[in-house]
PDB file of N, CA, C and O in Angstrom, chain B, residues numbered from 101:
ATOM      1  N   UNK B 101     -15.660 -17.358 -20.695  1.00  0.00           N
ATOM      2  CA  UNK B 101     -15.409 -18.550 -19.914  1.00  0.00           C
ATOM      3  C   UNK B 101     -16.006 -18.358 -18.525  1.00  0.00           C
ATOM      4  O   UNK B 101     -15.887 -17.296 -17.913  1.00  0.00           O
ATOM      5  N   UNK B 102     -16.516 -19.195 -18.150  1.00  0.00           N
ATOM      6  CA  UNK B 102     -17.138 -19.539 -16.751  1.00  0.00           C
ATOM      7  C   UNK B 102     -15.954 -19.876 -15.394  1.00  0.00           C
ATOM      8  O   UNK B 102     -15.110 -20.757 -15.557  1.00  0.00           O
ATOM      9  N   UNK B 103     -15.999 -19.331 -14.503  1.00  0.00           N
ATOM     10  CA  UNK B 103     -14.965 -19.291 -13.410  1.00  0.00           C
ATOM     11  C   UNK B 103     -15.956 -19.047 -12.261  1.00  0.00           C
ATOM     12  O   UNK B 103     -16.580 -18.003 -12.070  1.00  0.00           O
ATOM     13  N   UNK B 104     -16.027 -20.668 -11.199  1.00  0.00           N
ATOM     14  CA  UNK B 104     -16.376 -20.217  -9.764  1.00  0.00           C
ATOM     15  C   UNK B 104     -15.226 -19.965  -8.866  1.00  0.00           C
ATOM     16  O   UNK B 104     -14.088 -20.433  -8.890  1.00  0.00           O
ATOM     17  N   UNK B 105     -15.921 -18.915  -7.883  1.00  0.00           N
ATOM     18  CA  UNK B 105     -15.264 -18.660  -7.450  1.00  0.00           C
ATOM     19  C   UNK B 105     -15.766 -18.541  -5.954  1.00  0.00           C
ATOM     20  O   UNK B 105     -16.871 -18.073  -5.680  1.00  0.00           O
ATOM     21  N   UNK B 106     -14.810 -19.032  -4.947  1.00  0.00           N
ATOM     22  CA  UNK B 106     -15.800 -18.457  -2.775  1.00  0.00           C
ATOM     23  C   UNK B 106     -15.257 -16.802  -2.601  1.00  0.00           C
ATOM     24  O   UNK B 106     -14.117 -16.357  -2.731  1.00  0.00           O
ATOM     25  N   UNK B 107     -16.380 -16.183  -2.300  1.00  0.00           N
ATOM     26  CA  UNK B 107     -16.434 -14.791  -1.601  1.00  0.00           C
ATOM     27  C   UNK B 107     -16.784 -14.857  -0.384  1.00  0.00           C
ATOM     28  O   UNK B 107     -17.789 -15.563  -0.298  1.00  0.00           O
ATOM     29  N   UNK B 108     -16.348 -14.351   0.897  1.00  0.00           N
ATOM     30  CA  UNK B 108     -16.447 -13.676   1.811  1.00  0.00           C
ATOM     31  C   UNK B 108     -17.867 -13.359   2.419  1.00  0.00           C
ATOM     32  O   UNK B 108     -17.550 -12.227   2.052  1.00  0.00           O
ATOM     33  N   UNK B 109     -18.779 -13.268   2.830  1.00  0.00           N
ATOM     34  CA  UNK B 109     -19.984 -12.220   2.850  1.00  0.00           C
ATOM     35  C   UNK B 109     -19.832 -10.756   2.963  1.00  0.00           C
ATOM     36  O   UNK B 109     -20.817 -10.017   2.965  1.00  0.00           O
ATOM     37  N   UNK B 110     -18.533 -10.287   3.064  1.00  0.00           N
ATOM     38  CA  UNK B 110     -17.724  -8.665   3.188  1.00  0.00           C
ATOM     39  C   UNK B 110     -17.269  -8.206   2.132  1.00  0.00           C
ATOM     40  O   UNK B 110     -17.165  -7.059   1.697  1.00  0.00           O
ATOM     41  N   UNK B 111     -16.932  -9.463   1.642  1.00  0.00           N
ATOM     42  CA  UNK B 111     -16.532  -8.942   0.584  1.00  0.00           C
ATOM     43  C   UNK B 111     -17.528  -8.818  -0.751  1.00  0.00           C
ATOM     44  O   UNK B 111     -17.442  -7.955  -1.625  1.00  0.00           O
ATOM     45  N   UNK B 112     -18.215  -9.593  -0.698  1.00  0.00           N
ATOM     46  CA  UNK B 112     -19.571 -10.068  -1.805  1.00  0.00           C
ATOM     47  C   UNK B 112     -20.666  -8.457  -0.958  1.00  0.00           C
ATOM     48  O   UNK B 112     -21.107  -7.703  -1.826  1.00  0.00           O
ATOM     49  N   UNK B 113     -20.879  -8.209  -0.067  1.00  0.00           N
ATOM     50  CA  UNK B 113     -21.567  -7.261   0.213  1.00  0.00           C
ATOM     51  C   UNK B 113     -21.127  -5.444  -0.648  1.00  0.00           C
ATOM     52  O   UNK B 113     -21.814  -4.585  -1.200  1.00  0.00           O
ATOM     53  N   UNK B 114     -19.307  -5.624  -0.262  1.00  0.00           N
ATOM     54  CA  UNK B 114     -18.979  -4.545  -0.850  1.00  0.00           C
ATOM     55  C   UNK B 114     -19.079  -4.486  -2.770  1.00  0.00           C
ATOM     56  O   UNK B 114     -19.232  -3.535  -3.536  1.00  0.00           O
ATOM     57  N   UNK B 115     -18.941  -5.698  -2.965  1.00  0.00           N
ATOM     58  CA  UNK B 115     -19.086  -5.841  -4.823  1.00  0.00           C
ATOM     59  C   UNK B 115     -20.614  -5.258  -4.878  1.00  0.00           C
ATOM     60  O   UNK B 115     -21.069  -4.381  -5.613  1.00  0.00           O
ATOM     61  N   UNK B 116     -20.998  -5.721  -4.271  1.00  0.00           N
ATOM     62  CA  UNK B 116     -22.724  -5.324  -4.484  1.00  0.00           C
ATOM     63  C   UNK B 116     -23.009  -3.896  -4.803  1.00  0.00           C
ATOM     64  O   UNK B 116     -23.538  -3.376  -5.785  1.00  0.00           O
ATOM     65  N   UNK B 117     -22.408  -3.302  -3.474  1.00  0.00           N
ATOM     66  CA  UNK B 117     -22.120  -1.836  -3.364  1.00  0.00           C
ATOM     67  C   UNK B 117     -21.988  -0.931  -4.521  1.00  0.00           C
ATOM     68  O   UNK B 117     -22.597   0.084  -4.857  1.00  0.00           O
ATOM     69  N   UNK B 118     -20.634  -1.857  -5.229  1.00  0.00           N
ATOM     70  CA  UNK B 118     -20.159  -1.136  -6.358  1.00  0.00           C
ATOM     71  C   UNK B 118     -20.878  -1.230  -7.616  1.00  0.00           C
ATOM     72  O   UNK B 118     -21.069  -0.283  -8.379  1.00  0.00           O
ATOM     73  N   UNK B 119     -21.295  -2.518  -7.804  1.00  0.00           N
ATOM     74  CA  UNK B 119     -21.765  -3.113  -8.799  1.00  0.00           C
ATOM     75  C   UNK B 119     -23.559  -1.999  -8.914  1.00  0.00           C
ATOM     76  O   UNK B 119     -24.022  -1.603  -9.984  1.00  0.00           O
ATOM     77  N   UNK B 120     -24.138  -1.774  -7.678  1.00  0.00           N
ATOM     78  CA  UNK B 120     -25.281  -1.283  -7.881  1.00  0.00           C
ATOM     79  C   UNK B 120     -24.879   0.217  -8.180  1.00  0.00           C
ATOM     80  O   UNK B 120     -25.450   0.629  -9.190  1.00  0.00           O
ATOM     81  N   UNK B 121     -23.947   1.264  -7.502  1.00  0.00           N
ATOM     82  CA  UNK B 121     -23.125   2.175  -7.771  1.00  0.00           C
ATOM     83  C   UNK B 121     -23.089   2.379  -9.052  1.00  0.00           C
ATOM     84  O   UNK B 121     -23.584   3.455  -9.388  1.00  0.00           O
ATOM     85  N   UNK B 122     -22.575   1.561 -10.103  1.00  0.00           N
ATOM     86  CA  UNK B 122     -22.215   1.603 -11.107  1.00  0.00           C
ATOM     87  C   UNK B 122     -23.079   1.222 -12.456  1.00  0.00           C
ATOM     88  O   UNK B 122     -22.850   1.513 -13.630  1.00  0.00           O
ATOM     89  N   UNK B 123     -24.204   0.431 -11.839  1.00  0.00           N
ATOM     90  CA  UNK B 123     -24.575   0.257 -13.013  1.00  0.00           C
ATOM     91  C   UNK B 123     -24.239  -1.262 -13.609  1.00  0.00           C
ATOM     92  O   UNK B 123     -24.583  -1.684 -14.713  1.00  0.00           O
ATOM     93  N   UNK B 124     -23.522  -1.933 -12.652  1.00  0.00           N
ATOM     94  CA  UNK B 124     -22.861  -3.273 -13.544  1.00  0.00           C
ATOM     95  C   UNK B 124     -23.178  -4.405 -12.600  1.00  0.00           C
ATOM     96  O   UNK B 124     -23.388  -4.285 -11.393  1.00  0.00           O
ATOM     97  N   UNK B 125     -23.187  -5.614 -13.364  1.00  0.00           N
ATOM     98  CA  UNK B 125     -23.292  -7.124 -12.787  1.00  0.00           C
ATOM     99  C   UNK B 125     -22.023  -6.932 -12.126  1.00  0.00           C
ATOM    100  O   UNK B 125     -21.100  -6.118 -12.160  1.00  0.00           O
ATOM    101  N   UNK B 126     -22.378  -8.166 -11.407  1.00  0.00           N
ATOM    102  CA  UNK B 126     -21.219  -8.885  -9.722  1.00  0.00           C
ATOM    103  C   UNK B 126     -20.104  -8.911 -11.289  1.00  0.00           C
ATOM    104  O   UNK B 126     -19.289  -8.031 -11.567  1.00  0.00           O
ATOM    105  N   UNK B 127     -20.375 -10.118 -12.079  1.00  0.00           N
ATOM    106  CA  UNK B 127     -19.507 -10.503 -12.748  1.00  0.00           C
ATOM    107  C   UNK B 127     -18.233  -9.447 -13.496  1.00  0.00           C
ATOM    108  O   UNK B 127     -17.020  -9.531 -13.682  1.00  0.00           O
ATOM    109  N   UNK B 128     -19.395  -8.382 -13.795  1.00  0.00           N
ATOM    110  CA  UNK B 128     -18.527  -6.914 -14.827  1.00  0.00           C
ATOM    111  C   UNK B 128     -17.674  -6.451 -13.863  1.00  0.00           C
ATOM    112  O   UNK B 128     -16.457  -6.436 -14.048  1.00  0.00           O
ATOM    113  N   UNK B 129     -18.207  -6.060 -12.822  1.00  0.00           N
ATOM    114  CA  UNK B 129     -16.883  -5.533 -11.360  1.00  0.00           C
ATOM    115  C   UNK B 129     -15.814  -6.308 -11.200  1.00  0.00           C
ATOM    116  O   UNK B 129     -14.641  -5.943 -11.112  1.00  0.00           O
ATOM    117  N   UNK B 130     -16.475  -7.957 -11.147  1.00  0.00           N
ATOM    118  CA  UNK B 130     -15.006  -8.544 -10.756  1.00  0.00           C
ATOM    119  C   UNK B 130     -13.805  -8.486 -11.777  1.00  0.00           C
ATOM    120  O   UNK B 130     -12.623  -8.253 -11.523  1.00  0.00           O
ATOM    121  N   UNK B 131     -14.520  -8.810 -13.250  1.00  0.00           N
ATOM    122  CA  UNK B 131     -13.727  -8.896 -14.429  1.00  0.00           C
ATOM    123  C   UNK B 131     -13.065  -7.250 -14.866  1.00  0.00           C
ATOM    124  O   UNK B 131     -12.350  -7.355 -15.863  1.00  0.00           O
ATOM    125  N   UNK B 132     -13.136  -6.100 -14.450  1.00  0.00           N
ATOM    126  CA  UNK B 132     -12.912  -5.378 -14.661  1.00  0.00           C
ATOM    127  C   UNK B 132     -11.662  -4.992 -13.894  1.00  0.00           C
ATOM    128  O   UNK B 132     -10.652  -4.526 -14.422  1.00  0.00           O
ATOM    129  N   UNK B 133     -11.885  -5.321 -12.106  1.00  0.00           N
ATOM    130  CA  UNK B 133     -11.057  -5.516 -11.017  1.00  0.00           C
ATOM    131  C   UNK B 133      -9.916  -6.410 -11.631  1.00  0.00           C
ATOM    132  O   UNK B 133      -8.753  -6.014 -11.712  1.00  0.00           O
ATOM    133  N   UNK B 134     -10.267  -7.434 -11.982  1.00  0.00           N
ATOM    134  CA  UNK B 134      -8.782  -8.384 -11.599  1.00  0.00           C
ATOM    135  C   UNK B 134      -8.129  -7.610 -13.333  1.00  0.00           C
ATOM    136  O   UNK B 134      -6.913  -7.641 -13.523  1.00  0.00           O
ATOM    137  N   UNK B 135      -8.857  -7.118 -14.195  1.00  0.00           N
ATOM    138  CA  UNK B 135      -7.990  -7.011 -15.604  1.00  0.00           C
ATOM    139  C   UNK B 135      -7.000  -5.743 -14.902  1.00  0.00           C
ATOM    140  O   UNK B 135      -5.776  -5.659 -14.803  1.00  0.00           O
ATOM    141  N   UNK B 136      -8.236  -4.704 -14.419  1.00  0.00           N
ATOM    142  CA  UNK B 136      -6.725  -3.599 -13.758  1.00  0.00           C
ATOM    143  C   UNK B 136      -5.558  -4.165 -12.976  1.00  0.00           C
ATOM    144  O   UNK B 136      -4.381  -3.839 -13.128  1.00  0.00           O
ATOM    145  N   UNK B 137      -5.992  -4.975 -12.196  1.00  0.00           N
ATOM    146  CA  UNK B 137      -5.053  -5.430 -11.040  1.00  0.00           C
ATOM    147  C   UNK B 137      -3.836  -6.840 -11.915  1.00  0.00           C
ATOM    148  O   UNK B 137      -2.749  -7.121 -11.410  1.00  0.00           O
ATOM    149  N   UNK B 138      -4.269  -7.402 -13.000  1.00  0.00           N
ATOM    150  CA  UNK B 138      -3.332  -7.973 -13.648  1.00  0.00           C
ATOM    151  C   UNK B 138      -2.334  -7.402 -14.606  1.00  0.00           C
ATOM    152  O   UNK B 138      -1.308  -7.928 -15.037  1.00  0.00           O
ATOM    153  N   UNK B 139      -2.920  -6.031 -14.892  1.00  0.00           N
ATOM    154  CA  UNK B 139      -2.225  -4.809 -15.669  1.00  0.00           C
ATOM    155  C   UNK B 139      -1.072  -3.913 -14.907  1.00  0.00           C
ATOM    156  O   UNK B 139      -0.165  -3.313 -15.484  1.00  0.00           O
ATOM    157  N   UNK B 140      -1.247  -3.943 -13.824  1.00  0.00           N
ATOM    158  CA  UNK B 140      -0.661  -2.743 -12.924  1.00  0.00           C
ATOM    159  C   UNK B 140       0.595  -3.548 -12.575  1.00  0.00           C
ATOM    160  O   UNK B 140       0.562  -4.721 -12.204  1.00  0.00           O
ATOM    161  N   UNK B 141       1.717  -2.806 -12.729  1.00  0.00           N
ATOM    162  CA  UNK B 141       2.999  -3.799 -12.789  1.00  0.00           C
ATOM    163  C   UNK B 141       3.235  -3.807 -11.218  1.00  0.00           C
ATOM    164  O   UNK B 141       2.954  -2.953 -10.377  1.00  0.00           O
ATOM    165  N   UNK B 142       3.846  -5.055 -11.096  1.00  0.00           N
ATOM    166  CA  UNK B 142       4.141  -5.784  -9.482  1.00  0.00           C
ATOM    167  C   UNK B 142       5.258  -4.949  -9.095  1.00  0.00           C
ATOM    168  O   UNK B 142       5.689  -3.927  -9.629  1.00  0.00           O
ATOM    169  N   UNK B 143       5.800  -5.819  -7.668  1.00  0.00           N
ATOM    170  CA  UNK B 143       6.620  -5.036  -7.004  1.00  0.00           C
ATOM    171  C   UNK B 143       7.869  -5.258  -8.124  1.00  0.00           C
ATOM    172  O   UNK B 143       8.469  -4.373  -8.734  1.00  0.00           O
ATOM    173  N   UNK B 144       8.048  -6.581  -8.192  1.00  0.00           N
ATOM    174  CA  UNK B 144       9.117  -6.644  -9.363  1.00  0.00           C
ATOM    175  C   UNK B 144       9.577  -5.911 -10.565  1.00  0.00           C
ATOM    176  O   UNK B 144      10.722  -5.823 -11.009  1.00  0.00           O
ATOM    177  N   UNK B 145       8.536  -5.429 -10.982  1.00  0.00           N
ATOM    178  CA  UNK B 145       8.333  -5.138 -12.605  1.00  0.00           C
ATOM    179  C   UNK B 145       8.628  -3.861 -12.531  1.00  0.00           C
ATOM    180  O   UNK B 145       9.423  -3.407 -13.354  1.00  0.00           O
ATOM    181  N   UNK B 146       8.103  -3.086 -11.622  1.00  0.00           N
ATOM    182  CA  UNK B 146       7.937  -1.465 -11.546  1.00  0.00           C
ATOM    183  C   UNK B 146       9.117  -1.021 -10.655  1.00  0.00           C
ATOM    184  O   UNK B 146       9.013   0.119 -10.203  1.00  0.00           O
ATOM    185  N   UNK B 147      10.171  -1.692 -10.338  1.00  0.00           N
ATOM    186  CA  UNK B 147      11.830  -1.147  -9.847  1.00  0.00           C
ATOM    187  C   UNK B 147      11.426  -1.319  -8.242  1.00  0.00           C
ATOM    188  O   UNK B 147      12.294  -1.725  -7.468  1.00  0.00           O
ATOM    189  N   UNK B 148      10.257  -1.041  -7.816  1.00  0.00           N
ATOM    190  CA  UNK B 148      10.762  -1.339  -6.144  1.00  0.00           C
ATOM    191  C   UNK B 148      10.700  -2.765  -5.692  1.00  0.00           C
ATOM    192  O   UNK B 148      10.728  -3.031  -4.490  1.00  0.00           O
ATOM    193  N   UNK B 149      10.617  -3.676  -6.595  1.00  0.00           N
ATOM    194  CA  UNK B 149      10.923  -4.593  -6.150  1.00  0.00           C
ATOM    195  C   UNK B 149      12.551  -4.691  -5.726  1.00  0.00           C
ATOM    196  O   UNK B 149      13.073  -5.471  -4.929  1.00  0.00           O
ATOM    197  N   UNK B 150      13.071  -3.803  -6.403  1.00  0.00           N
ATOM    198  CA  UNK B 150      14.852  -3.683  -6.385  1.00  0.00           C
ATOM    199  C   UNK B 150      15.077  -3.264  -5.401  1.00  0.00           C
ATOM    200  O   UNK B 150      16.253  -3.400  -5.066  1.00  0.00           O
ATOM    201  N   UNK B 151      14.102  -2.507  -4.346  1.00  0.00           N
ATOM    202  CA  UNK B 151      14.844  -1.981  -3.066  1.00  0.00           C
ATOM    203  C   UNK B 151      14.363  -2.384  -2.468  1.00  0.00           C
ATOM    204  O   UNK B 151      14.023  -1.603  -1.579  1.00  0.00           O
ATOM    205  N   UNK B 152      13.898  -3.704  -2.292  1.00  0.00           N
ATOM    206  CA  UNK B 152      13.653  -4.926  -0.874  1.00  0.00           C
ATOM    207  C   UNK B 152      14.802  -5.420  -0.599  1.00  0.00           C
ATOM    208  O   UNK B 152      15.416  -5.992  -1.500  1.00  0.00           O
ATOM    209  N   UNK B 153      15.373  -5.315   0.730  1.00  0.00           N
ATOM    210  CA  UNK B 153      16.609  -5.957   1.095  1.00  0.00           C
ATOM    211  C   UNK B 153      17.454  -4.804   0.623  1.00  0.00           C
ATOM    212  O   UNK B 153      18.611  -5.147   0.865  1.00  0.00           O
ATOM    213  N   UNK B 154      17.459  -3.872   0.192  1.00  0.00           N
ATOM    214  CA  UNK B 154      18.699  -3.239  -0.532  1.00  0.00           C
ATOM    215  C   UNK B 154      19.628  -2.362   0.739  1.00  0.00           C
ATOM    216  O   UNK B 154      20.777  -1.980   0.518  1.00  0.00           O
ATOM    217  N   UNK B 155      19.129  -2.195   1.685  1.00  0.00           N
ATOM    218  CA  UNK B 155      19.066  -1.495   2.953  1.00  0.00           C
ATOM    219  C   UNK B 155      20.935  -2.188   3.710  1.00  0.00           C
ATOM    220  O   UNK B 155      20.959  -2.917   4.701  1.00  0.00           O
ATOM    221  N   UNK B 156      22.108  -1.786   3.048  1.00  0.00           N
ATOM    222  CA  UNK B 156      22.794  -2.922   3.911  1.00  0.00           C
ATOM    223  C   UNK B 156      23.291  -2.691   5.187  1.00  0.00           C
ATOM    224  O   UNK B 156      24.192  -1.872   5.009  1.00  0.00           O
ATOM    225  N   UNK B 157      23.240  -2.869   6.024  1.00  0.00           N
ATOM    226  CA  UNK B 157      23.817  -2.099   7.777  1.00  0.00           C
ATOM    227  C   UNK B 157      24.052  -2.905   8.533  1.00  0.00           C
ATOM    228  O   UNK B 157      24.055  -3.818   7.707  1.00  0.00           O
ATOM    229  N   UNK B 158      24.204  -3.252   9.183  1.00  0.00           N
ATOM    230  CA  UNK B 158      25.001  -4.761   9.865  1.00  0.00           C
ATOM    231  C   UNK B 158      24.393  -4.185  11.750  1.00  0.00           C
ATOM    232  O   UNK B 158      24.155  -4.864  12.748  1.00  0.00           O
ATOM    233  N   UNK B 159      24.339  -2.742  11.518  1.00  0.00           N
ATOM    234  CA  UNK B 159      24.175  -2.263  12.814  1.00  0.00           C
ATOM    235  C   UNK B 159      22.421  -2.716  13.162  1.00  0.00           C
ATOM    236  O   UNK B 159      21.636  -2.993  12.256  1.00  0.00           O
ATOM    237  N   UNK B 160      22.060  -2.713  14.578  1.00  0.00           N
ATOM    238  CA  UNK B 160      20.754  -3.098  15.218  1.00  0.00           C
ATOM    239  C   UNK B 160      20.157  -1.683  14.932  1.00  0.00           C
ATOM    240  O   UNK B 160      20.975  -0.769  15.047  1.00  0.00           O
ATOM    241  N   UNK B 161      18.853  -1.319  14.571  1.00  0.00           N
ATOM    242  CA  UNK B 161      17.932  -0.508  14.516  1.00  0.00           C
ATOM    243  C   UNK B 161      18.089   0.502  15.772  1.00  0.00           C
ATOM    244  O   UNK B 161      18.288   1.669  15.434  1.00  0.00           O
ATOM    245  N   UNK B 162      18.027   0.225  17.303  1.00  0.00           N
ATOM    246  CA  UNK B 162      18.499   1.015  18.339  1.00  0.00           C
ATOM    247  C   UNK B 162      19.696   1.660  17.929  1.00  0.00           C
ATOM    248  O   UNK B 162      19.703   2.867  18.170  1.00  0.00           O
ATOM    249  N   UNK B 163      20.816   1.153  17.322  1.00  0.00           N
ATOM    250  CA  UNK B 163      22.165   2.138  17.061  1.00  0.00           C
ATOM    251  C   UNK B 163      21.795   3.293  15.696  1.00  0.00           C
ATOM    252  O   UNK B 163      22.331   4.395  15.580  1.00  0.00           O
ATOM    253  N   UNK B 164      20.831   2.755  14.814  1.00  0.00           N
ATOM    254  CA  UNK B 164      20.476   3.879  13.585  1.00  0.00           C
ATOM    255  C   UNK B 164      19.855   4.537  14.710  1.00  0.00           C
ATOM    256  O   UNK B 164      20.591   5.378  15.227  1.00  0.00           O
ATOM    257  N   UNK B 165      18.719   4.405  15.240  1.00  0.00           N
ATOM    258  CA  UNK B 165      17.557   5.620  15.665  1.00  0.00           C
ATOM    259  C   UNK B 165      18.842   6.138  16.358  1.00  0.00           C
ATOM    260  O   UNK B 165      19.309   7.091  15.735  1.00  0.00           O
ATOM    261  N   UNK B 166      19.614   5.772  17.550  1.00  0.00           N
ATOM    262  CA  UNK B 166      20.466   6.912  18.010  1.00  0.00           C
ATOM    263  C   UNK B 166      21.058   7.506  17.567  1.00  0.00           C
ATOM    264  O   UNK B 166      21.647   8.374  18.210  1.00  0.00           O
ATOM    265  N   UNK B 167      21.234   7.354  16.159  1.00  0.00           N
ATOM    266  CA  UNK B 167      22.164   7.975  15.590  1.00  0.00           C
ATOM    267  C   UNK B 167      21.895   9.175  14.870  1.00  0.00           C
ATOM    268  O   UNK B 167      22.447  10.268  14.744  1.00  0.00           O
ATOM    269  N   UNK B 168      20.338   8.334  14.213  1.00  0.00           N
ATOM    270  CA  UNK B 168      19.750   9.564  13.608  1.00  0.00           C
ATOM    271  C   UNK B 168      19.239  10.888  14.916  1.00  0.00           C
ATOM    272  O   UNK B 168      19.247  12.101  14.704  1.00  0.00           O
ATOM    273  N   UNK B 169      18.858  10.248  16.150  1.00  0.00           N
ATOM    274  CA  UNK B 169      18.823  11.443  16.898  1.00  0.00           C
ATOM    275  C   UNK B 169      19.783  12.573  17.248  1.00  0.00           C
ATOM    276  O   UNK B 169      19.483  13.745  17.479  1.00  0.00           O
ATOM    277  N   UNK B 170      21.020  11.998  17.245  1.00  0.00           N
ATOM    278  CA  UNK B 170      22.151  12.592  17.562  1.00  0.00           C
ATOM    279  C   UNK B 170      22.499  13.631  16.516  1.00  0.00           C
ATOM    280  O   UNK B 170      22.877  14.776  16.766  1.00  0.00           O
ATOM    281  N   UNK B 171      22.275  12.939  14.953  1.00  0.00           N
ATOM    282  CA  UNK B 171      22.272  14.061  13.875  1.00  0.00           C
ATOM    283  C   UNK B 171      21.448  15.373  13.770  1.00  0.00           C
ATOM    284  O   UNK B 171      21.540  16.188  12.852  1.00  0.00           O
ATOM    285  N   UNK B 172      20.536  15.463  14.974  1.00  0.00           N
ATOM    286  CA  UNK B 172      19.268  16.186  14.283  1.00  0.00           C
ATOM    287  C   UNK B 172      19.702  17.950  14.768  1.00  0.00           C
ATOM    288  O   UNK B 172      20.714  18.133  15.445  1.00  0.00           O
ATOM    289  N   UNK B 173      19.193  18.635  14.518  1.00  0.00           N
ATOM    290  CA  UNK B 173      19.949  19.928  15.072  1.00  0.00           C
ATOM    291  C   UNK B 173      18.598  20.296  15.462  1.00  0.00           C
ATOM    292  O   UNK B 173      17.642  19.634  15.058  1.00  0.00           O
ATOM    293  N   UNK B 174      18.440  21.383  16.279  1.00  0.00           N
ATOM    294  CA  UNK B 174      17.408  21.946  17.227  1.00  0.00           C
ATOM    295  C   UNK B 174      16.592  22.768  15.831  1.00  0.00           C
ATOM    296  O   UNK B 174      16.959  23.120  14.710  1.00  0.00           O
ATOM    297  N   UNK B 175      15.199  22.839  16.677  1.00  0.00           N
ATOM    298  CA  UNK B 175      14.032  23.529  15.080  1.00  0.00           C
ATOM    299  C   UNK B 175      13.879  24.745  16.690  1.00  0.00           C
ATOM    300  O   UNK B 175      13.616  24.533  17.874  1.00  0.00           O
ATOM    301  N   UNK B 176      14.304  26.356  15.647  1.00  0.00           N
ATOM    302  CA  UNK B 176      14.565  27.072  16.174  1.00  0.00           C
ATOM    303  C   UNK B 176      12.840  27.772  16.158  1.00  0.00           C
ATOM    304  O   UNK B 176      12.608  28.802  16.790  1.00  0.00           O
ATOM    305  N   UNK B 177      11.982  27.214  15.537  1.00  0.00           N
ATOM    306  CA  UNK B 177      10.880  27.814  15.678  1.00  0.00           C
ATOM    307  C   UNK B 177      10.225  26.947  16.912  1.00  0.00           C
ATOM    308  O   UNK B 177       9.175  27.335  17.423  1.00  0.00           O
ATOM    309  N   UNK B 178      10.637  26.206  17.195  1.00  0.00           N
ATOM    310  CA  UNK B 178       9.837  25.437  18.871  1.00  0.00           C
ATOM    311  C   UNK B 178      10.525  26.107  19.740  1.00  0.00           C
ATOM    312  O   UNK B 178       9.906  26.205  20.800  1.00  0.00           O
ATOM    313  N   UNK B 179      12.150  26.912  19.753  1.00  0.00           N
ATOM    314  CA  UNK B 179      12.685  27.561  20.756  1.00  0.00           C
ATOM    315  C   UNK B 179      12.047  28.706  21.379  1.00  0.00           C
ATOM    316  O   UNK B 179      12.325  29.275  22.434  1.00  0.00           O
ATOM    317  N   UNK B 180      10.897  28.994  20.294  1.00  0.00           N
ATOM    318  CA  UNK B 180      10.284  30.492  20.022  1.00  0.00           C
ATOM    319  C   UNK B 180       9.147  30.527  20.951  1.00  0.00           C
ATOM    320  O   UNK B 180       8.350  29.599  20.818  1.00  0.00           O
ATOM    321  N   UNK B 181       8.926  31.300  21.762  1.00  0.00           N
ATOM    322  CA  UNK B 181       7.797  31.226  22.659  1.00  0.00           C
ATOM    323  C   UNK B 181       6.590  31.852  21.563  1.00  0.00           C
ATOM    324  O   UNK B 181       6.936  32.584  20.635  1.00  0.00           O
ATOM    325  N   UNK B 182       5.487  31.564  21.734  1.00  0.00           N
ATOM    326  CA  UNK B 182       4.292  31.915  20.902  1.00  0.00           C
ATOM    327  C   UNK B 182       3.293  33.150  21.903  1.00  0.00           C
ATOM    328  O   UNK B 182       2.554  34.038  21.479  1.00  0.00           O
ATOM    329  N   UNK B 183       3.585  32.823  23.153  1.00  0.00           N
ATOM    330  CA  UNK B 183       2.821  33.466  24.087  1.00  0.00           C
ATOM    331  C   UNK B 183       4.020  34.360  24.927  1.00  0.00           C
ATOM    332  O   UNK B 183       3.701  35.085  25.870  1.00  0.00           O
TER     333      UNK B 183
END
């Protein structure tokens, strides 16, 4: 089946790239591109779509970072003089 399609000039430059790279027409790159990229499971499909939003804290970002600073314990190899 026949499909037009608008490219970029950046982007039509880099197909070129590949396409001469490889050995293949504009057309074989693109059709090869979108079959991987329609194969490769989404954010949904592959579980991290499940940890968007999953984060629950009610607290402002300034109260985590202080907090996480406050947790941190000293790295006894920076205490260490080298010289």
């Amino acid at each position: 089946m026949q499909v037009s399609i608008y490219l970029n000039n950046t982007i039509v430059r880099k197909l070129d790239r590949v396409a001469k790279r490889t050995g293949r027409s504009r057309s074989r790159v693109i059709g090869s591109l979108l079959k991987s990229s329609l194969e490769t499971p989404s954010l949904e499909q592959d579980g991290w779509g499940a940890l968007i939003g999953a984060w629950k804290d009610d607290r402002p970002a300034k109260d985590l970072v202080a907090e996480i600073y406050k947790s941190r314990k000293r790295n006894r190899r920076s205490d260490r003089s080298l010289f």
